[in-house]
N, C-alpha and C positions, 0 to 999 in steps of 0.2 A: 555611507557605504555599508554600515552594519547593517542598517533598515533596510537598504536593496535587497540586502543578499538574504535577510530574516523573509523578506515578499517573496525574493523568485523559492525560498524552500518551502514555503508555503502553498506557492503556486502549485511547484513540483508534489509535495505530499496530498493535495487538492486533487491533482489527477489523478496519483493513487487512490487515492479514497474513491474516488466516482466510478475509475475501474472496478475497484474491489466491489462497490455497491451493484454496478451492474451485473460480475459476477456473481455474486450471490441471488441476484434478483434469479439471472437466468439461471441459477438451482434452484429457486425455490418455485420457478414457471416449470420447469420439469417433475420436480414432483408433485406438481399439482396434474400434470399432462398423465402421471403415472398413478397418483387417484384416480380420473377418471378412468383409466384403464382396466385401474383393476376393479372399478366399482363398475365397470360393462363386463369383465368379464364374472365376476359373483354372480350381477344380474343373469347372466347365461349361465351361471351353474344350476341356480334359484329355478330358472325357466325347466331346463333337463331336467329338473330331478335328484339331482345330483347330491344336492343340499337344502335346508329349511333354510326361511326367509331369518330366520332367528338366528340361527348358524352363520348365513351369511351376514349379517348385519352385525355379529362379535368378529367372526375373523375381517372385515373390513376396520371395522374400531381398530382392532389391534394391530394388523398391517400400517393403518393412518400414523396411529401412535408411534408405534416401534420407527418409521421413515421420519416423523416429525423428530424426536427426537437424534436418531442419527445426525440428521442434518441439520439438528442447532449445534449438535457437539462437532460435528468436521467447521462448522462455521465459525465457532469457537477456535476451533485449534490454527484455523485459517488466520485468523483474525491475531491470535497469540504468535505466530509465525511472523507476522507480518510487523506487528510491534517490534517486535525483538529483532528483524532485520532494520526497522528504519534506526532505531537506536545503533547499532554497528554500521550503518549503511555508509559509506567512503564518501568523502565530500564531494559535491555534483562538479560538473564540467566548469560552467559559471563560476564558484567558488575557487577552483583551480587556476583561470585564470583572472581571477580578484588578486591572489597571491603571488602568482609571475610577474604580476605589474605592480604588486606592492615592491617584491624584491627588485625589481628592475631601480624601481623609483631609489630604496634603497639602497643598493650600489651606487646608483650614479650620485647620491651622497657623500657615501665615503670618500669613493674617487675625487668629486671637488674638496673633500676635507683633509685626504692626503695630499692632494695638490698643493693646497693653501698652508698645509704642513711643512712641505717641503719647498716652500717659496723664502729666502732668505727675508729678514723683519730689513725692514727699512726704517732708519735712524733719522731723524729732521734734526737738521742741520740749524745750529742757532744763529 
């Protein structure tokens, strides 16, 4: 019964996890959709006149940079959030009633054992 319930939490934090990866996949597809963007519009600043190819090509580095790193550190903190919730996290549904039927089973114990308690002893007669 221990090993059930060690599988379905696993199961359960399994899901998590694949959500979590997915989320993160699709931040890290976004910022890449946001690279290209901004690396079209540079190109169109480059084009106008706006700015040198050289200029464009540092403030793009550092734009890349600066977003690369936010977004390991939110994914970090995501990640630290989510440890420290599963660690607190309330025992699942499953688990809850592992417990109702353990108590159950429990009780109707005692009860045959106060029953049997209170059954006068029978003496054999020689």
């Amino acid at each position: 019964m221990c090993d059930e319930s060690k599988q379905k939490e696993k199961k359960e934090s399994s899901k998590v996890s694949d959500f979590i990866q997915k989320l993160i996949s699709a931040g890290w597809g976004i910022i890449t959709f946001s690279e290209e963007k901004t690396k079209n519009f540079i190109e169109e600043m480059i084009h106008k006149g706006e700015i040198s190819r050289k200029e464009g090509e540092g403030l793009l580095k550092n734009i890349i940079e600066k977003v690369q790193t936010e977004a390991k550190d939110k994914e970090r903190k995501i990640m630290e959030t989510i440890h420290k919730y599963m660690k607190t996290c309330p025992a699942t549904k499953n688990e809850i009633e592992e417990l109702k039927t353990k108590i159950a089973e429990l009780e109707k114990k005692v009860a045959d054992f106060e029953k049997k308690e209170q059954q006068p002893e029978v003496k054999e007669q020689p």
